[in-house]
Structures are given as C-alpha cells and as structure tokens.
C-alpha positions in Angstrom: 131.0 151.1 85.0 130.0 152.8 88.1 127.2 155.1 89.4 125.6 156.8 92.1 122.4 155.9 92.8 119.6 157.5 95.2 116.9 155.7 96.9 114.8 156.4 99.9 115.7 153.8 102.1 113.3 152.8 105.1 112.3 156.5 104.9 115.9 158.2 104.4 117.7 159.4 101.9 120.5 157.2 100.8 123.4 157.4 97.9 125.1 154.9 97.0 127.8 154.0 94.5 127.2 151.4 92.2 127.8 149.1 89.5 125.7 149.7 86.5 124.6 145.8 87.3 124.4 145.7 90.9 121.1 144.3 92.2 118.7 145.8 94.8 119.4 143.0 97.3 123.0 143.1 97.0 122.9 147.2 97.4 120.6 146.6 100.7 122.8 143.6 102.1 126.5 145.1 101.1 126.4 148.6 101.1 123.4 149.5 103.4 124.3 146.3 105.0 121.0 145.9 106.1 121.1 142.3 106.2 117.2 141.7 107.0 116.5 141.0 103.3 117.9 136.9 102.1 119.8 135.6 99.7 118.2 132.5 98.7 117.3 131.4 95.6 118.6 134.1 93.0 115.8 133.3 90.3 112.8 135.0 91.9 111.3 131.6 93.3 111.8 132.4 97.4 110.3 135.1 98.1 113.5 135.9 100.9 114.4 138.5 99.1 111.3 140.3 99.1 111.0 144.2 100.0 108.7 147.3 99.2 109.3 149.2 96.7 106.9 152.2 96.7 104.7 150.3 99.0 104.6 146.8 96.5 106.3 143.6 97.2 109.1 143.6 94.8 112.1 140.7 94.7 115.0 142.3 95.5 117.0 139.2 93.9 115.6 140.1 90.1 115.6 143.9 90.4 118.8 146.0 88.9 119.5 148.5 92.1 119.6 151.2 89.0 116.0 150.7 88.7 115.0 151.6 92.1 116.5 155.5 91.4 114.8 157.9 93.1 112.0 154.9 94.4 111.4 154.3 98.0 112.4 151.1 99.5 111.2 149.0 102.7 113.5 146.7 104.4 111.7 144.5 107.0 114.6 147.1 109.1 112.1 149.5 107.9 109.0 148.0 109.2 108.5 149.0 112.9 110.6 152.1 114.1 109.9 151.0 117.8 109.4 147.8 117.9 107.7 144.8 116.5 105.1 145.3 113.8 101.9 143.7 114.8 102.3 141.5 111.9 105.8 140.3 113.5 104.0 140.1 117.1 101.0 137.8 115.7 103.5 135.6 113.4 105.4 135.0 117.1 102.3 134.3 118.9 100.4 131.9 116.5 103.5 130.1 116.2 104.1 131.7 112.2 107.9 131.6 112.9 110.2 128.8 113.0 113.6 129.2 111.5 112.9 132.6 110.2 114.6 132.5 107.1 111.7 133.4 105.1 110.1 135.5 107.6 111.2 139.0 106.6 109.3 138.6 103.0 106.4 136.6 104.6 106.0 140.2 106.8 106.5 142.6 104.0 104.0 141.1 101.9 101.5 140.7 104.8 102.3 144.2 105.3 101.0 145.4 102.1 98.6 143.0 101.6 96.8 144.5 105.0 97.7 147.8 104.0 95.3 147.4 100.9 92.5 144.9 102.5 92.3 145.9 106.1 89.8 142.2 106.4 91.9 139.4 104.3 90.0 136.0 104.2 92.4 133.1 104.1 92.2 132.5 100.9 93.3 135.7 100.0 95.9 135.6 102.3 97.5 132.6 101.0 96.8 133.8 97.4 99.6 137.2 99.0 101.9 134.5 100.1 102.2 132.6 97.0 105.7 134.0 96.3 106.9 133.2 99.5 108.6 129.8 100.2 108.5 128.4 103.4 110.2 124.5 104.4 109.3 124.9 107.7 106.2 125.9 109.0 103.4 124.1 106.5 101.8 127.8 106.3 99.0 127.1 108.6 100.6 129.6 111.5 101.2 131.9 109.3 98.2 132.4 107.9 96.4 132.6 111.3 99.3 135.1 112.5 98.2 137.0 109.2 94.6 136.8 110.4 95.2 137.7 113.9 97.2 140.9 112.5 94.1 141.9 110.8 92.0 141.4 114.1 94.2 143.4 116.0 94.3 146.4 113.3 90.6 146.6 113.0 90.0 146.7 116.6 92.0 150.0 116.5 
C-alpha cells in the first residue's frame, strides 16, 4: 500500500509518495535523493544514518518514513545554507575527518549536542558520539574538532 507523506525537510515542505514500510533513510536517499545520510549498517549500530528529527539525533535506518509525518527533518544538506557549519570547519581543521563515511552523523549529533550544552567537556562529548561508529579516525580528532566548535561558538 501506498501513501503520501509530509515532512519538513531541511526547512521545506516536502510530499512524498510512499510505501506504508518505507524507511526515513530510504525516503531521504531515493526520493529526496539527498544522498548525505549512509546506508551502513541497517540495525541501528552506525550511527551513518543519523539525522534530526525535530532537532534530536534519530537513525534514519530504524525509523518507518510514516512516522516522521508532519516532523521536521535535518539532513547534514540541511546543516549549513552557506557553507560549512563550524562543526564541519573544526572536524577539517583538527584533522576529525578521514574517509568521511561516518561524518554526516558524527556532525548532526555534534550539532545538537552544542545546540543543548554550548560548553561540552570531553567526556560528554564522547558520551554524544557513542552511536556513532568510526574505523578510521580513533575519535581523538573528533573530539577536539567537537571542542574547538564549542570554542569558536562561545567566542560569538
């Protein structure tokens, strides 16, 4: 069975047809194809898939896309309109980044995360990024680009 479904997507409206069990990242990837948002594990483990969904890290991978009616969603599309977030700038400079795989969901969780503690300590930084699997950067980088994200948004 189909549907339409109606999201807010990275701040416009969007309506989509749908199968009643089409998931989020599949609807983002295929039909949006916003393609920003992995595919990696399908069982919630990755953290890839991970977007906003009113402003929380959700896993796009585990959500039906009928569920997000009417919700708004952030791609890491969605992130910065005019360029790189700072949190994408500081993952860059500190080195956060290596094949990028996992970045987008590393960003939209540091994203929130600094939206709701302006001053994260490390710990509490890597407590946010528990979700999020990454082979290739040992986490250290990312952490300090996380930290020099917060620097840079307190000095404003």
């Amino acid at each position: 069975m189909t549907r339409m479904l109606r999201l807010r997507l990275n701040g416009r409206e969007h309506r989509f047809e749908i199968q009643d069990n089409a998931l989020l990242l599949n609807v983002i990837r295929e039909e949006a194809e916003l393609t920003g948002t992995k595919y990696a594990c399908g069982i919630g483990e990755c953290g890839a898939c991970t977007v906003l969904l009113d402003g929380e890290p959700a896993l796009s991978c585990l959500i039906l896309a009928a569920d997000a009616e009417g919700r708004e969603v952030t791609t890491i599309e969605g992130i910065a309109a005019g360029g790189l977030a700072d949190t994408q700038e500081s993952l860059l400079e500190e080195g956060g980044v290596q094949c990028g795989y996992c970045t987008p969901g590393i960003v939209l969780v540091s994203e929130a995360l600094l939206k709701e503690n302006r001053t994260p300590t490390e710990s509490e930084i890597r407590e946010a990024l528990k979700g999020n699997l990454c082979r290739c950067t040992g986490y250290t980088n990312i952490v300090k680009g996380i930290m020099a994200a917060a620097d840079k948004r307190s000095k404003r």
